[in-house]
C-alpha positions as CSV (number, residue, x, y, z in Angstrom):
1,X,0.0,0.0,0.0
2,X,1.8,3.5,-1.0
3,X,1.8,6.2,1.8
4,X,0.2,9.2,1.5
5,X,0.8,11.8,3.9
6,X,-2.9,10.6,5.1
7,X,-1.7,7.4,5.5
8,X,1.4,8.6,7.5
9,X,-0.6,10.2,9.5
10,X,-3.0,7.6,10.9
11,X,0.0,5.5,11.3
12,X,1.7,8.5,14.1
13,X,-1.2,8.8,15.0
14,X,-1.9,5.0,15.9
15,X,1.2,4.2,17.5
16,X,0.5,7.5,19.5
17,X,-2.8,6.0,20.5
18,X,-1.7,2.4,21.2
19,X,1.4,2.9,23.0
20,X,-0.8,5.3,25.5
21,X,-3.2,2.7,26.0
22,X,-1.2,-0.1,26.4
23,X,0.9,1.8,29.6
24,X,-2.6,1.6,31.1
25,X,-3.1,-2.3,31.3
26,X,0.1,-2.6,33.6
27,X,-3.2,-0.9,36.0
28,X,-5.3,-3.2,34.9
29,X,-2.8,-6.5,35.8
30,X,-2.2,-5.3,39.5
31,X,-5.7,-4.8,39.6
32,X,-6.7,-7.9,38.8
33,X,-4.4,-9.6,40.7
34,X,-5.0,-7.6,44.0
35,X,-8.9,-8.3,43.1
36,X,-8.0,-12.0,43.7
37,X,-7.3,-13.6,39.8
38,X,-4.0,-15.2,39.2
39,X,-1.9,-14.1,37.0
40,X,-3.1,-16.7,34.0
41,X,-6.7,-15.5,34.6
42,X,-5.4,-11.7,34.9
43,X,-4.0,-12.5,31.3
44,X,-6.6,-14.3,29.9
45,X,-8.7,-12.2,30.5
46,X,-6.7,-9.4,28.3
47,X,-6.3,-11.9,25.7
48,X,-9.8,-12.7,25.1
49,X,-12.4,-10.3,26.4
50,X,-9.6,-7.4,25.1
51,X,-11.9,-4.0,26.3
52,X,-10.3,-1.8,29.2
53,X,-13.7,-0.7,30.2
54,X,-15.2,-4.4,30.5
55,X,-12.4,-5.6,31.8
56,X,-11.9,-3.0,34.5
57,X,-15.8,-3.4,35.2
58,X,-15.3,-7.1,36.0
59,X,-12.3,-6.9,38.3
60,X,-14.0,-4.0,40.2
61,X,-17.0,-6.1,41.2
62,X,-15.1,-9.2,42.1
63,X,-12.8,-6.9,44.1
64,X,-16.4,-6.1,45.5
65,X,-18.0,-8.9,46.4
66,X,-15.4,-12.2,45.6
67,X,-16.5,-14.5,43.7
68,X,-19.6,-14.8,44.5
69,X,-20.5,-11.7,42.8
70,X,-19.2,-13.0,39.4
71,X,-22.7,-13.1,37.2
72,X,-22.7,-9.5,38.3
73,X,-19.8,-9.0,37.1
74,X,-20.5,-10.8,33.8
75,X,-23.5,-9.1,33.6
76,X,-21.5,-5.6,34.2
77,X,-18.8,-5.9,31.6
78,X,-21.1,-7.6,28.5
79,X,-23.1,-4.1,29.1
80,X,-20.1,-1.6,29.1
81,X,-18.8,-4.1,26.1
82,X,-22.2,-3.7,24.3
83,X,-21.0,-0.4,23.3
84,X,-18.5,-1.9,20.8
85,X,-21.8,-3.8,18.6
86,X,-22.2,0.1,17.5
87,X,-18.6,0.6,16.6
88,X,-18.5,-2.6,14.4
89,X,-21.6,-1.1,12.1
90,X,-19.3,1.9,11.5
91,X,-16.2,0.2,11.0
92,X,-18.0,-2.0,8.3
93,X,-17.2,-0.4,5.2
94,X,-13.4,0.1,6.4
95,X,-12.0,-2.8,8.0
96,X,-12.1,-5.1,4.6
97,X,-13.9,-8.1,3.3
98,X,-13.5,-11.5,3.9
99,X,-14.5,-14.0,7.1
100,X,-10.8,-14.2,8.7
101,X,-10.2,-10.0,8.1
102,X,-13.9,-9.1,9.5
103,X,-13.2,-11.4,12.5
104,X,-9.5,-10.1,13.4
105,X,-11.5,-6.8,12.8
106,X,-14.1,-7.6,15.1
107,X,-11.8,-8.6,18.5
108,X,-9.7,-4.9,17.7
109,X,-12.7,-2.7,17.3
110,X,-12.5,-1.1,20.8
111,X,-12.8,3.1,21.3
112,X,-9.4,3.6,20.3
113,X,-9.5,2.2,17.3
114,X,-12.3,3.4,16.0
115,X,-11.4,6.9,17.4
116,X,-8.4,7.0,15.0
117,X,-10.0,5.5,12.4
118,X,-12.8,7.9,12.1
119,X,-10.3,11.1,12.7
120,X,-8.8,10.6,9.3
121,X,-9.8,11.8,5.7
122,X,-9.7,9.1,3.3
123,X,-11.1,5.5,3.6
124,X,-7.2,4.4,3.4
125,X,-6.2,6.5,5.6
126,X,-8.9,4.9,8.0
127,X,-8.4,1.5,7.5
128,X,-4.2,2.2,8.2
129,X,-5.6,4.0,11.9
130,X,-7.8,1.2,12.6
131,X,-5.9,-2.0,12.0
132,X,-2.4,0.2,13.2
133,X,-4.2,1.4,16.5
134,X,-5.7,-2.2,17.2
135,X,-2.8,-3.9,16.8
136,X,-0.3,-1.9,19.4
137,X,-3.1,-1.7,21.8
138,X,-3.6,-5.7,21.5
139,X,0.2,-6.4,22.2
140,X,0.9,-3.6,24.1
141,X,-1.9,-4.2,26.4
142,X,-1.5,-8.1,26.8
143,X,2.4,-6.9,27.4
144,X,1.6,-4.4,29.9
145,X,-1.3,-6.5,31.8
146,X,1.4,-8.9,32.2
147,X,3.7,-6.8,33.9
148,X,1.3,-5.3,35.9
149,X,0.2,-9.1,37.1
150,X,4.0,-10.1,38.3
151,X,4.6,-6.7,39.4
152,X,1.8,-5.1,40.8
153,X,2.5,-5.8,44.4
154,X,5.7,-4.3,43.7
155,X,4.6,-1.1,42.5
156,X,2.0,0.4,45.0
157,X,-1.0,2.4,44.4
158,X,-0.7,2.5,40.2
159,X,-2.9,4.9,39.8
160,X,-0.2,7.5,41.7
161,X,1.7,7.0,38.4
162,X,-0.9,8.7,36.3
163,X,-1.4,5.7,33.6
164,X,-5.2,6.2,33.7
165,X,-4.8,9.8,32.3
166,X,-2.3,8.9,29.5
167,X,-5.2,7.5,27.4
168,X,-7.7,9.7,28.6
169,X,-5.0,12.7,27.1
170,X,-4.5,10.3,23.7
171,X,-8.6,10.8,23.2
172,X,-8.5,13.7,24.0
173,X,-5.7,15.5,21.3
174,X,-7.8,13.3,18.8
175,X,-11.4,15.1,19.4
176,X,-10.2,18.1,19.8
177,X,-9.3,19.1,16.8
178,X,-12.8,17.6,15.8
179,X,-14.6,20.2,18.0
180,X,-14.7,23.1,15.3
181,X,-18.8,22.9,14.4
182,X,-21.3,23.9,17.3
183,X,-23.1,20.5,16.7
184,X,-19.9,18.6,17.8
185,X,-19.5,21.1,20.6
186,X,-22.8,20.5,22.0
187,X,-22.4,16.2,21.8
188,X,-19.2,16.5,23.9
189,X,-20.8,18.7,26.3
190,X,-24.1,16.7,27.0
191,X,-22.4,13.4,26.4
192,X,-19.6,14.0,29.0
193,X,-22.5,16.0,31.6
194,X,-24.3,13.1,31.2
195,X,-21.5,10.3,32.1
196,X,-20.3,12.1,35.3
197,X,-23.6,12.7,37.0
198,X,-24.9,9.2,35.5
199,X,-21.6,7.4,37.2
200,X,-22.5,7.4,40.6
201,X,-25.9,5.8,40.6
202,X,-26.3,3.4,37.9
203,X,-24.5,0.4,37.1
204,X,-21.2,0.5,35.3
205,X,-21.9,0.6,31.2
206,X,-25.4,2.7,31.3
207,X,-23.8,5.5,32.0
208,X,-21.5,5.1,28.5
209,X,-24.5,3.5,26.3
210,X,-26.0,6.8,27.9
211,X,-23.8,8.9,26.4
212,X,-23.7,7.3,23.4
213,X,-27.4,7.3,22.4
214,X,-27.0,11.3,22.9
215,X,-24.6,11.0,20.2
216,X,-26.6,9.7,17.9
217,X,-29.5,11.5,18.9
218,X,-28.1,14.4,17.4
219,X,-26.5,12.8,14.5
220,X,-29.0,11.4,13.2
221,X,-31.4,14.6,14.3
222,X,-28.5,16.9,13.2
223,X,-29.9,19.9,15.3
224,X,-27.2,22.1,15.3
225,X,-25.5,20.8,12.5
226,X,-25.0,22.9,9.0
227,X,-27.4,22.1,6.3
228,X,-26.7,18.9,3.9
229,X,-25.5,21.6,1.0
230,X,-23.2,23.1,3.6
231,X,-21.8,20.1,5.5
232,X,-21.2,18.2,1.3
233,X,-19.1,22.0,0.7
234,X,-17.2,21.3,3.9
235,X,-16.6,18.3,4.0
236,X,-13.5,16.1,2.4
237,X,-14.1,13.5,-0.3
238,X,-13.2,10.2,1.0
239,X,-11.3,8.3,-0.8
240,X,-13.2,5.6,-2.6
241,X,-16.4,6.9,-1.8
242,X,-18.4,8.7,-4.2
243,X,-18.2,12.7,-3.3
């Protein structure tokens, strides 16, 4: 595949994005480990479910209530990993066909990958974000969850080191650049309002899905969005798609 400086782009942009990430599971293994899992579940665990949110969901309600509490805790992370079934309609026309690329596609579409897939201008340039950004977070994070597992005891409180803020800074340098049109303005706003007072009382996940239904709310509303003649003048051709 030639590079374009589109191309070059989404690549920076997810190595950026994946090496942030990944730091964060090296959390997510002392976590798990001081929640009660081994080290092999603390990994399997990466390996296969593979979304920080779920994952983070179920070791906080073991580390609540043992293992007793496990359905809960099932029942906790499938919700906040529900979120995902709406990336995978987006991601659709850009991941690629065939069975074995559409199911690698399917266990990397997480929020950072899709968030550096749809920051970029051509449909090339998307597919290099997505399958670039998946791919270091997958190692890295399977890497990183390891190290946290042997090491966690070792390092303290890891939250002191600020790993949970590296990714939430990687999301943000990618939307803010995004925030130029009131409509896009306004989605952050509500979305984000909504998620903090949401947290507190309902169960981990609504609060996200929450957030994410006022997204598309106003998508598919467009409220404060520019007219269709206005947003086809301002906005890019992507490339392979009919302008």
């Amino acid at each position: 595949m030639p590079e374009t400086p589109a191309t070059r782009t989404a690549l920076r942009a997810g190595v950026a994005v994946g090496v942030a990430t990944a730091a964060y599971g090296i959390s997510f293994g002392a976590l798990s480990v001081a929640a009660g899992l081994d080290v092999w579940q603390t990994c399997f665990l990466s390996l296969v479910m593979f979304t920080g949110g779920s994952q983070f969901a179920f070791i906080g309600v073991i580390a609540a209530g043992g293992l007793a509490a496990a359905p809960s805790a099932i029942a906790s992370s499938t919700l906040l990993g529900s979120r995902n079934v709406i990336y995978a309609l987006r991601m659709s026309p850009v991941v690629g066909s065939g069975w074995f690329t559409r199911l690698a596609a399917a266990h990397l579409t997480i929020d950072e990958s899709v968030a550096v897939s749809t920051a970029q201008p051509t449909l090339k340039a998307q597919r290099v974000g997505f399958w670039m950004t998946g791919l270091v977070v997958f190692v890295g994070w399977n890497l990183t969850t390891l190290v946290g597992a042997l090491i966690g005891n070792l390092i303290g409180d890891v939250s002191a080191y600020g790993l949970d803020a590296a990714a939430a800074a990687a999301f943000l340098g990618l939307l803010w650049p995004r925030l130029k049109q009131l409509q896009a303005q306004a989605v952050a706003v509500l979305a984000a309002v909504a998620a903090a007072l949401l947290t507190p009382v309902l169960t981990p996940g609504v609060p996200v899905l929450v957030a994410a239904i006022i997204a598309v709310v106003f998508g598919l509303t467009n409220w404060l969005g520019p007219k269709t003649g206005d947003q086809t003048a301002e906005s890019p051709p992507i490339e392979g798609m009919p302008s």
